[in-house]
C-alpha positions as CSV (number, residue, x, y, z in Angstrom):
1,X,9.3,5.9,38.8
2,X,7.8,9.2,38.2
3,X,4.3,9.3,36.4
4,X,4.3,11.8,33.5
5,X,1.2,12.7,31.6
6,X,1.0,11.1,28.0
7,X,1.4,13.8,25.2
8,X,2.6,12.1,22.3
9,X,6.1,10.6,21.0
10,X,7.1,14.5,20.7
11,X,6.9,15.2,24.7
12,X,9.6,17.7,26.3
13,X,11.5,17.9,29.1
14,X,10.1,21.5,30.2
15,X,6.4,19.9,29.9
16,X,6.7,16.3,31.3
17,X,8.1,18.1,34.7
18,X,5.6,20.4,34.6
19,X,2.5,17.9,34.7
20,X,4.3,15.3,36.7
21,X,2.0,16.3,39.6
22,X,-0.9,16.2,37.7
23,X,-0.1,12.7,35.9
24,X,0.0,11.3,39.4
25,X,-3.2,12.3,40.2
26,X,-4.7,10.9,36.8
27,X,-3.1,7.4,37.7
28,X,-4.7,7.3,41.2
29,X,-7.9,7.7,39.3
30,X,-7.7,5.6,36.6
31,X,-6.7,2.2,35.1
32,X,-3.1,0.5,35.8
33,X,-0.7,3.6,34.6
34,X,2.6,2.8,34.2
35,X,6.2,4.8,34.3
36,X,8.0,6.4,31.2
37,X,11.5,5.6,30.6
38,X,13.4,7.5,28.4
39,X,16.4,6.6,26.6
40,X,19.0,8.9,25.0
41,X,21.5,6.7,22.8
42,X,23.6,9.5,22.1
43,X,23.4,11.9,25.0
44,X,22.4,10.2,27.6
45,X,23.3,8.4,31.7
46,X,22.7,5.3,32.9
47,X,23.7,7.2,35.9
48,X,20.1,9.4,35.5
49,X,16.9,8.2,36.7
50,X,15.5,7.7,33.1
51,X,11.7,9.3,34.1
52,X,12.4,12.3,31.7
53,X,13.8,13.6,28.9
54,X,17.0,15.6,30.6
55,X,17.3,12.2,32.7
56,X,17.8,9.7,29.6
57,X,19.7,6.7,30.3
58,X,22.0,5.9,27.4
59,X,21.7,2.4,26.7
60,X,19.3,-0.2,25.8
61,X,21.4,-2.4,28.1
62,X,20.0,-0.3,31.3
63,X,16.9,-0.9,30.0
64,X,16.8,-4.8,30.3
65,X,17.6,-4.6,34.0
66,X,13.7,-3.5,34.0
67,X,10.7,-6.0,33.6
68,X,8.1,-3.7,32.2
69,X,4.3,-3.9,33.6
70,X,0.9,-2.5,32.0
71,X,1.1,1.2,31.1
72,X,5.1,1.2,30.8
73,X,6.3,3.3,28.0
74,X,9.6,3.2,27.2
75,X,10.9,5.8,24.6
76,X,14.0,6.0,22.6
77,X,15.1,9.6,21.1
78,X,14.6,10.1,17.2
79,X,17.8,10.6,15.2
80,X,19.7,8.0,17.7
81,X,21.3,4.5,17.5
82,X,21.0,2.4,19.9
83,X,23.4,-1.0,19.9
84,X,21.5,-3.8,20.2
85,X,19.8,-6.3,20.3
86,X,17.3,-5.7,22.6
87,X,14.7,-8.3,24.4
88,X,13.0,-6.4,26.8
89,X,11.1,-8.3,29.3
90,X,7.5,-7.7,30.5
91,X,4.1,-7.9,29.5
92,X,1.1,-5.8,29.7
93,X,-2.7,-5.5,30.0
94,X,-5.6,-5.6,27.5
95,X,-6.3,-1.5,28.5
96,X,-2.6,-0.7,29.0
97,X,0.1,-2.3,27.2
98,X,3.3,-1.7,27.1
99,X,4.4,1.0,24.8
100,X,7.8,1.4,22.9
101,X,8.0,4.2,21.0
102,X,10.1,7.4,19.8
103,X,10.1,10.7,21.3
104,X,11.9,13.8,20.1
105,X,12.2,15.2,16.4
106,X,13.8,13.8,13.2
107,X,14.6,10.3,11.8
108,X,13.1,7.0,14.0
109,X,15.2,6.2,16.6
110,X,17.6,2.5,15.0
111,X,18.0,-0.5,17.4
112,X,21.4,-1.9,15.6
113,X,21.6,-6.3,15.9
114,X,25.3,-6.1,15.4
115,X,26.0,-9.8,15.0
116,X,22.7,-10.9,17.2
117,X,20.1,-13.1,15.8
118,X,16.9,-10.4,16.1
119,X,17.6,-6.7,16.7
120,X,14.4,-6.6,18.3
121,X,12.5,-9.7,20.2
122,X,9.5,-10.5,22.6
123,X,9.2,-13.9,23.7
124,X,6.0,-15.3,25.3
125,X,4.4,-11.6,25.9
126,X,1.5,-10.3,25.0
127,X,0.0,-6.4,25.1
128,X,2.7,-4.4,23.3
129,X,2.3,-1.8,21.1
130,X,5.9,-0.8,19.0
131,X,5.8,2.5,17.5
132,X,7.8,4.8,15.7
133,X,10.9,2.3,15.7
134,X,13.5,1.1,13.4
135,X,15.9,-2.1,13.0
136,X,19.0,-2.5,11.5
137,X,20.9,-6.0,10.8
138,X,20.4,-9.1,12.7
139,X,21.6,-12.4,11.4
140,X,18.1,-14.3,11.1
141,X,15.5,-11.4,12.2
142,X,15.0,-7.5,12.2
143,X,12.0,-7.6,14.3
144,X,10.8,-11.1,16.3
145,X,7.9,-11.7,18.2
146,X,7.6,-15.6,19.2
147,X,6.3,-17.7,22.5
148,X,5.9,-21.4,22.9
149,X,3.5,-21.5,25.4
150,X,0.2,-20.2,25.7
151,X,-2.2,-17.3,24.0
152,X,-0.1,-14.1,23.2
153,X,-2.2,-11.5,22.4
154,X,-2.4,-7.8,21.8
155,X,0.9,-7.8,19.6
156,X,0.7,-4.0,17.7
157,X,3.3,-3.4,15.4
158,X,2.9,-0.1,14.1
159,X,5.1,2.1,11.7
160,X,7.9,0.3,12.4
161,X,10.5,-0.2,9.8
162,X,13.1,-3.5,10.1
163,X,16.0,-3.6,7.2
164,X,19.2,-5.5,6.3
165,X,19.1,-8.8,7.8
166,X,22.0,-10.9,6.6
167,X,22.6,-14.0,7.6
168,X,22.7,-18.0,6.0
169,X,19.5,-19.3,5.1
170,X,18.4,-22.3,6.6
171,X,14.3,-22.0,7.1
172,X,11.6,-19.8,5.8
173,X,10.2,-18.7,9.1
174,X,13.2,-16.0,8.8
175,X,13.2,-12.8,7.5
176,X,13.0,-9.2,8.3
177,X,9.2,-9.0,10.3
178,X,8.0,-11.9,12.1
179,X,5.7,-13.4,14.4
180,X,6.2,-17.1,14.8
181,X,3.8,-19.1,17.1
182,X,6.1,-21.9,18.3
183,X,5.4,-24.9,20.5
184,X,2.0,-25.1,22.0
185,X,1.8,-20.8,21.7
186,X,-1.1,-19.4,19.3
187,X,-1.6,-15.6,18.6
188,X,-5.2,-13.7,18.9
189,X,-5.1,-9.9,18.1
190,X,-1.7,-8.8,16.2
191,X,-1.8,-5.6,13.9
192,X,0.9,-5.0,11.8
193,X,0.6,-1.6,10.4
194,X,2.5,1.0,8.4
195,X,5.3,-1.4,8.6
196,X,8.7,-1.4,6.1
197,X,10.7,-4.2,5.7
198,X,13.6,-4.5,3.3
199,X,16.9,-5.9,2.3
200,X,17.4,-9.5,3.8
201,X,19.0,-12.4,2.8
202,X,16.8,-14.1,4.5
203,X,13.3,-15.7,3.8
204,X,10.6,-13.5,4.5
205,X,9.3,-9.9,4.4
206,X,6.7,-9.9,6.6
207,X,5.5,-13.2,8.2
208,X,2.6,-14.2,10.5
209,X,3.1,-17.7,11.2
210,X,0.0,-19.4,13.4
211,X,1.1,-22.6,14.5
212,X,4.5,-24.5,14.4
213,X,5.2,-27.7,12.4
214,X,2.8,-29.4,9.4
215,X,-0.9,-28.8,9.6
216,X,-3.0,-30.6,11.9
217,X,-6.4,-31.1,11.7
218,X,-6.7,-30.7,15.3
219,X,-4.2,-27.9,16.1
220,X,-5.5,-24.5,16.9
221,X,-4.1,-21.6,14.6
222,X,-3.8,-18.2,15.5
223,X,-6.5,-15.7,14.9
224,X,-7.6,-12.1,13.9
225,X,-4.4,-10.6,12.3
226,X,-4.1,-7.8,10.1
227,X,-1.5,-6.6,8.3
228,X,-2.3,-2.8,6.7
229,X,-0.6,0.0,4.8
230,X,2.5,-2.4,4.8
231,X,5.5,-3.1,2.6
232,X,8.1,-5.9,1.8
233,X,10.6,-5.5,-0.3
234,X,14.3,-7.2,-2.0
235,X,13.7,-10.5,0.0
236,X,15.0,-13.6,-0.8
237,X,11.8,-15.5,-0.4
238,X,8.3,-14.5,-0.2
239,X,7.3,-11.0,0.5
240,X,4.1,-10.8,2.9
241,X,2.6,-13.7,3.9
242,X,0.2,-15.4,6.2
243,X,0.3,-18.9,7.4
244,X,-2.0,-20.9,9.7
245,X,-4.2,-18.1,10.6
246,X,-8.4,-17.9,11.2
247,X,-9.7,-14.2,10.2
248,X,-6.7,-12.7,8.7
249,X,-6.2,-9.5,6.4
250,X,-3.5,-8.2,4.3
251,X,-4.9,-5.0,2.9
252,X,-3.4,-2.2,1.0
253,X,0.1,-3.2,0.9
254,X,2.7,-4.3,-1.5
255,X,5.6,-6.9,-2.4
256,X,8.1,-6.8,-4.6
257,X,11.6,-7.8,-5.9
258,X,10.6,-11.2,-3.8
259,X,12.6,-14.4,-4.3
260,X,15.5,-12.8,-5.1
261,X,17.5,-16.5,-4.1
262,X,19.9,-17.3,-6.4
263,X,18.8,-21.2,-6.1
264,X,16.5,-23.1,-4.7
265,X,17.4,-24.6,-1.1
266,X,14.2,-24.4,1.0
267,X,11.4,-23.2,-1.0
268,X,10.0,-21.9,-4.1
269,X,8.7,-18.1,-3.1
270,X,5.4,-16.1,-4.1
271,X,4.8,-12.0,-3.6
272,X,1.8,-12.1,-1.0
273,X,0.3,-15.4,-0.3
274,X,-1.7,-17.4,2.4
275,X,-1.2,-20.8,3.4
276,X,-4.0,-23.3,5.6
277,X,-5.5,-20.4,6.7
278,X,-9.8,-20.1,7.6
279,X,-11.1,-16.6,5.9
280,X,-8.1,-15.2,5.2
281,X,-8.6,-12.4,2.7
282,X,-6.0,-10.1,0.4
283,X,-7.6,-7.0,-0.5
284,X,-6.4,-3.9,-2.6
285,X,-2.4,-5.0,-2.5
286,X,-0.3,-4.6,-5.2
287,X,2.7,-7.2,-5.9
288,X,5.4,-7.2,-8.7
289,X,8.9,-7.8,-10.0
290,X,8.6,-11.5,-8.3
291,X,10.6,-14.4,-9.4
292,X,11.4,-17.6,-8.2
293,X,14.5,-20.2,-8.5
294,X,11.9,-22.9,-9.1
295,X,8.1,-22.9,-9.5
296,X,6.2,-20.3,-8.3
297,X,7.2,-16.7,-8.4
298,X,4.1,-15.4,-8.8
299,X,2.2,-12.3,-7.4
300,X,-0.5,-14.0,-5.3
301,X,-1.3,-17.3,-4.3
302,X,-4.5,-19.4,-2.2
303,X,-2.4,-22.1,-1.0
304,X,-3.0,-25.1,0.3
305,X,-5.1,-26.4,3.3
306,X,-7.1,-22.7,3.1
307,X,-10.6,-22.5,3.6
308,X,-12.8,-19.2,2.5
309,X,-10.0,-17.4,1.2
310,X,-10.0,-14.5,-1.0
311,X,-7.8,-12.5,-3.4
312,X,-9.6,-9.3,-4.7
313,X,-9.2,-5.6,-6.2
314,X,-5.7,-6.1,-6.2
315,X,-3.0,-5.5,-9.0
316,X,-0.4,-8.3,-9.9
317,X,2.3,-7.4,-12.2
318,X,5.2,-7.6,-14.0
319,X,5.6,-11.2,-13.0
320,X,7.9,-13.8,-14.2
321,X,5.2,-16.6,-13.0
322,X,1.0,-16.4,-12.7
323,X,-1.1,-13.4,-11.0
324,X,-2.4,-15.7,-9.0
325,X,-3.1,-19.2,-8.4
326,X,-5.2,-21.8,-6.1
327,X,-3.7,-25.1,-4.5
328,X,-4.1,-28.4,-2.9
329,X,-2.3,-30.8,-1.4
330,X,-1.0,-33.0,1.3
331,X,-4.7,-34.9,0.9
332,X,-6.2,-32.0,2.0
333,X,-9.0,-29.8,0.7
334,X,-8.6,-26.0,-0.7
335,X,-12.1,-25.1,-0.3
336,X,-14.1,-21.8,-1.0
337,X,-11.4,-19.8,-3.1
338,X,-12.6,-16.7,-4.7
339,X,-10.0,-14.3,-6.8
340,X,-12.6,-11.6,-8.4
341,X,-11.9,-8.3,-9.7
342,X,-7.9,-8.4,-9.8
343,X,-5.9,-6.4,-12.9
344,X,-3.4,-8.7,-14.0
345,X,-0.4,-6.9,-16.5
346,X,2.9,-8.7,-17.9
347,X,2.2,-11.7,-15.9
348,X,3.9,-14.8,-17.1
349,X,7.5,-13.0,-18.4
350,X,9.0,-16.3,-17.8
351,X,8.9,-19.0,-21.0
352,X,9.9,-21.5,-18.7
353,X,7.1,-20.8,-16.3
354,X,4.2,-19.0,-18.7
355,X,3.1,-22.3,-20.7
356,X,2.8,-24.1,-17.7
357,X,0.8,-21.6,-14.7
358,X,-0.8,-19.2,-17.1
359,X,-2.5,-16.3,-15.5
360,X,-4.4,-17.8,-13.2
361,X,-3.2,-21.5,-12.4
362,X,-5.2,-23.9,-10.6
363,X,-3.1,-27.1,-9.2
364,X,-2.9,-29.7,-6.9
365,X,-0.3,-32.4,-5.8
366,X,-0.5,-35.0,-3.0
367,X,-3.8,-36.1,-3.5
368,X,-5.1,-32.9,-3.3
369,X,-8.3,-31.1,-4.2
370,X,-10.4,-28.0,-4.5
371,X,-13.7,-27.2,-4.4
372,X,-15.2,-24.4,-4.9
373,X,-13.3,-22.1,-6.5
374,X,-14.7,-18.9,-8.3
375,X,-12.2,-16.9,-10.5
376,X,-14.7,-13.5,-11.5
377,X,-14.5,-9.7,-13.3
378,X,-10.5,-10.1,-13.5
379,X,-8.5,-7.9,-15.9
380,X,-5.9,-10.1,-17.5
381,X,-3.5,-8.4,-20.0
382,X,-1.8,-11.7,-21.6
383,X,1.0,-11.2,-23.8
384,X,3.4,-14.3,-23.0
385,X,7.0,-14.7,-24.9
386,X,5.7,-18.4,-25.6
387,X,2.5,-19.8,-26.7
388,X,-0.1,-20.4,-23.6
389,X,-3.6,-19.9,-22.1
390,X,-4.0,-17.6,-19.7
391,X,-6.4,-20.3,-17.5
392,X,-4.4,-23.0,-17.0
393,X,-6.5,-25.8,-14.7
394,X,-4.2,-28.8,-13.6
395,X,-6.1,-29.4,-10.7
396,X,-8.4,-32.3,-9.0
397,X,-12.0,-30.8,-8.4
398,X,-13.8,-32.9,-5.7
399,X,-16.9,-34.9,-6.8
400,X,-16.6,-33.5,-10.2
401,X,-17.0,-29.6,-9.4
402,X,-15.7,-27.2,-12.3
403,X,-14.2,-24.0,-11.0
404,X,-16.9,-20.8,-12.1
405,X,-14.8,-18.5,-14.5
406,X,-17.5,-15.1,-15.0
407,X,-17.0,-12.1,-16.3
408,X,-13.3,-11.9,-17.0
409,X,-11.8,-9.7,-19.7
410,X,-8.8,-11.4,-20.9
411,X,-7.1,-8.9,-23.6
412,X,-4.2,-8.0,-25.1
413,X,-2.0,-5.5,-23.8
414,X,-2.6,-2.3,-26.0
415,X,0.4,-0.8,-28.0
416,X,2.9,0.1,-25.5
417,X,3.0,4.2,-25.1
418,X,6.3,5.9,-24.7
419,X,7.5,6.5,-21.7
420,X,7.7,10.2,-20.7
421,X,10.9,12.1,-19.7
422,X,10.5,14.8,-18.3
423,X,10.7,17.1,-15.0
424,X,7.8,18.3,-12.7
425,X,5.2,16.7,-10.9
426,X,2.9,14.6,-13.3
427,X,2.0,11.9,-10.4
428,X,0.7,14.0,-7.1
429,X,-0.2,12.2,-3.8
430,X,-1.7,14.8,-1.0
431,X,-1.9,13.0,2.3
432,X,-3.5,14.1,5.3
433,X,-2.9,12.2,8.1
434,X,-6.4,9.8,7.1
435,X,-6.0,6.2,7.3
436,X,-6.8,6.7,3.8
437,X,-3.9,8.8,3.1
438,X,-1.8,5.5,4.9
439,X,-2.6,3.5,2.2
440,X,-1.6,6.1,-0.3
441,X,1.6,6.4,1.4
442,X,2.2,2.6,0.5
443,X,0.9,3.3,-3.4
444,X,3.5,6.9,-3.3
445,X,6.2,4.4,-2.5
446,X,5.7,2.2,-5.2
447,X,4.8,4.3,-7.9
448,X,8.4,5.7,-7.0
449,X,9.7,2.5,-7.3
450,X,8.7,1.7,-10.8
451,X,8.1,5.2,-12.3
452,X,10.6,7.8,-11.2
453,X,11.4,9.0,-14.5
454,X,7.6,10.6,-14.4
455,X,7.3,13.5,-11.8
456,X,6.5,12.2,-8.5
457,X,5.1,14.3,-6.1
458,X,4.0,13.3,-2.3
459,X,2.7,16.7,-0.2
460,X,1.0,17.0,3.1
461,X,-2.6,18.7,3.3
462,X,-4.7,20.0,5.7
463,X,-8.5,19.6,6.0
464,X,-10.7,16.6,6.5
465,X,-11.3,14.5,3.4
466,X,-8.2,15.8,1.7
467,X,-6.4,12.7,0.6
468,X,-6.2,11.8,-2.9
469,X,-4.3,11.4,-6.0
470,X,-3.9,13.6,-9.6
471,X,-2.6,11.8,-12.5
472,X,-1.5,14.7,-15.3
473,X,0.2,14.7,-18.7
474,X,3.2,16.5,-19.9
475,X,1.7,19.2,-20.3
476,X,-0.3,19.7,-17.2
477,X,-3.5,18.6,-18.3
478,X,-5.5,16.4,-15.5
479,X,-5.8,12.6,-16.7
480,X,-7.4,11.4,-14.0
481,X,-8.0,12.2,-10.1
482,X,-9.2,10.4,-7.4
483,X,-10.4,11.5,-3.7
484,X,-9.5,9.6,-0.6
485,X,-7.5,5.9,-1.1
486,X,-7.6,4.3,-4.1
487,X,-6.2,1.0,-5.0
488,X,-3.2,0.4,-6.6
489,X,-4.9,-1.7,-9.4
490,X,-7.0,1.4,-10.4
491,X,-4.6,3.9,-9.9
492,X,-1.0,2.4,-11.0
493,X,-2.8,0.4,-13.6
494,X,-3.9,3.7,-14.8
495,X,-0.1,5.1,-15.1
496,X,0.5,2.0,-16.9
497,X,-1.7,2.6,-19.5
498,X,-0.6,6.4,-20.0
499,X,3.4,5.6,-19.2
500,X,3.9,2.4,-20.4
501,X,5.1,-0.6,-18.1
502,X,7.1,-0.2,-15.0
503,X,10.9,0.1,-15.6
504,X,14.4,1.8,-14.8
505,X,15.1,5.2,-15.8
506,X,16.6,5.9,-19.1
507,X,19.0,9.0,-20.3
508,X,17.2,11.2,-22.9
């Protein structure tokens, strides 16, 4: 296979024949360097030799005739669909994985399922990085990274987009994004970043699950996972969640319209949770419009089995259950919980579920405990349809312990401002290619969701330090601004209190 020098998911034809040459020099002298296979869905040959651009094969099937080694990048032209599913085999090397990834101009390039469980799959391989790639349809997964044997590590899922998944429901380890350690398999080193999932019938947005079965004392969970600058969204069950992990993040993402299920078969859902994890942390996400069949339904949840797990400077919202909520269970221990300096607004729509969770709901069940939670500097706006306190503590505290409550401001939600009509740009995200402007991406995308009858406004920038947000009022005038990423729980809660609460357009 002909070595062609790495420049970006946008190289030509004209240029990779150019450097060819040269790219085979660099390889000599450097690290394991792989091939580039290129794949034209709508234009291409499986006849061609695939190393370039003018030489695409045409089918994904061609492609799984190849087991891919370290350095391998194979890339699918934008704009194209590609019929699917695909599983391609290979694995690579901590300094050279293997690369999918788009080249070309316009739309990512779709990998349709058709009927096929997973559009996309890796089974038992570590060192991939996914790029620049979207799914369409699958039957039980959009994208699905699983093993049952073994470490897998190096799994980099980045600005990837899975949607539509449609099939029965039968388990919650389903669902649009997922990485499922089954059998004796564990996972060190995934990032999940810049992804989109939406649309499924089935359980989950985006899921990370460590280990197989029911917790074990004794059974190793994966470890260090991220998810970043992420969304989930019209799921049946939870949104974006992370279960039997050691050092995981979910950080400046969001969750909503989550358990959408009609009834209750396999689960009750939440918007972004964490179940028997070890310092797990959610930090700066924003989840909303959740519900739930059952119990549950809330926006974020410290579930049980975790152990130094933290909720903080996020914004839950617009919830039919709690903002967020602390378990035990299964005899087991929740210990070390901290949720500190969340917003919480319309929480608790549900009379069925307000009087019972409240706000924040501490419970346990099984012969459960927890120890050691602190619940501090939270903003709780608590209006509920029925009668109910916004701490509601129906929990058993090992040897006695109280949970700490400090510094909370529980309030009233102020008089509810009238939602403004009107054309032009009154919400402005500039982005500039920053990780910060990433994470205002995700908070662009939502405010659209749940304000588009205010002027939205999303424009690119040049310039270092150039990402950042202006909140205006009808009539120009600057609110509010803030430079480089800011959460959604100050800015969105912000356009709350200037536009009122989050809802559907309405005709003048």
């Amino acid at each position: 296979m002909t070595k062609t020098v790495r420049s970006g998911s946008r190289l030509t034809g004209g240029a990779g024949k150019a450097l060819a040459a040269l790219a085979t020099l660099v390889c000599l002298a450097g690290p394991a360097c792989g091939g580039d296979y290129f794949v034209d869905c709508t234009g291409g040959s499986d006849q061609a030799s695939g190393s370039s651009p003018d030489r695409a094969w045409a089918t994904l099937a061609r492609l799984q005739q190849t087991v891919f080694r370290p350095g391998d990048r194979i890339l699918l032209r934008r704009g194209g669909v590609c019929r699917g599913p695909f599983a391609p085999q290979g694995s690579g090397e901590p300094e050279a994985p293997v690369v999918l990834d788009a080249w070309g101009e316009g739309e990512p390039p779709v990998i349709e399922a058709a009927a096929a469980p997973c559009a996309l799959c890796l089974w038992n391989q570590s060192h991939w990085r996914i790029r620049n790639i979207a799914t369409r349809g699958g039957t039980e997964f959009g994208i699905h990274v699983s093993g049952d044997q073994g470490v897998l590590r190096g799994i980099e899922l980045i600005d990837v987009r899975a949607g539509d998944v449609h099939g029965p429901l039968k388990r919650k380890t389903s669902g649009l994004i997922v990485v499922e350690a089954r059998g004796d398999a564990v996972f060190e080193d995934v990032r999940i970043d810049g992804a989109r999932a939406a649309r499924t019938t089935q359980w989950a947005g985006i899921l990370v699950l460590g280990a197989p079965g029911p917790a074990r004392a004794n059974r190793p969970r994966s470890r260090r996972i991220v998810i970043r600058n992420s969304i989930a969204r019209d799921v049946q069950g939870d949104g974006i969640v992370l279960f039997q992990v050691e050092d995981g993040l979910i950080e400046r993402s969001a969750a909503w319209h989550t358990g959408m299920q009609p009834r209750q078969t396999i689960g009750t859902p939440n918007g972004i949770w964490t179940w028997r994890c070890l310092r797990c942390v959610v930090r700066q996400c924003e989840a909303f419009w959740t519900d739930s069949p059952g119990v549950d339904g809330g926006a974020f949840d410290i579930d049980w089995g975790n152990e130094d797990n933290i909720v903080e400077d996020s914004y839950g919202h617009d919830t039919l259950s709690y903002c967020a909520a602390v378990f035990g269970a299964e005899g087991l221990t929740t210990r070390s919980s901290v949720i500190r300096r969340n917003v919480c607004a319309g929480v608790g729509r549900s009379p069925r579920l307000a009087r019972h969770h409240g706000a924040i709901h501490l419970y346990t069940w099984t012969k459960g405990r927890l120890d050691g939670v602190r619940i501090e500097e939270n903003v709780i706006e608590w209006a509920p349809p029925v009668p109910a306190e916004p701490f509601r503590d129906e929990a058993e505290h090992e040897g006695g312990s109280r949970p700490v409550l400090r510094d909370n401001d529980v309030r009233e939600p102020p008089p509810e401002p009238p939602l403004w009509r009107g054309r032009g740009a009154r919400l402005e995200f500039a982005l500039d290619g920053s990780d910060a402007a990433r994470g205002l991406q995700v908070l662009a995308e939502s405010a659209r969701a749940q304000y588009a009858c205010i002027g939205l406004a999303v424009v690119e920038v040049a310039g270092a330090a150039a990402a950042g947000v202006r909140l205006l009022s009808p009539e120009g005038d600057l609110i509010r601004s803030w430079n480089g990423y800011a959460p959604a729980a100050d800015v969105l809660y912000t356009v709350r209190r200037h536009y009122g609460e989050p809802r559907p357009c309405q005709e003048d």
